[in-house]
C-alpha positions, 0 to 999 in steps of 0.5 A: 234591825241592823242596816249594815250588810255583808260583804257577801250579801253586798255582791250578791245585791249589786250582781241581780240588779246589774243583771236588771240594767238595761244597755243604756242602763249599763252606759251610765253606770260605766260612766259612774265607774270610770268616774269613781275610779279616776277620782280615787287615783287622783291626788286630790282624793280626800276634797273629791270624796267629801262626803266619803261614801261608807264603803271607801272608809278605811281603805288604803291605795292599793286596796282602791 
């Protein structure tokens, strides 16, 4: 049984279990975003994401 999911299936796994967050729920989570987000911009993006989640494997600048 294959583990890798597809892009579509992905959105739709991560959008019910958003719906699922509570408001405090969702706080953290924002914190998690800005923090991903700020650490893919920064120059230093390589030591950063080590190990490098699967998702951000490959992906140029301007597609992150």
């Amino acid at each position: 049984m294959s583990t890798v999911k597809s892009i579509e299936e992905e959105k739709q796994l991560l959008s019910e279990r958003l719906n699922a967050l509570s408001t405090k729920d969702l706080h953290a989570f924002d914190l998690q975003l800005t923090l991903l987000r700020t650490a893919s911009e920064s120059y230093k993006r390589e030591t950063v994401f080590k190990p490098c989640p699967p998702f951000l494997a490959g992906l140029s600048d301007d597609e992150l």
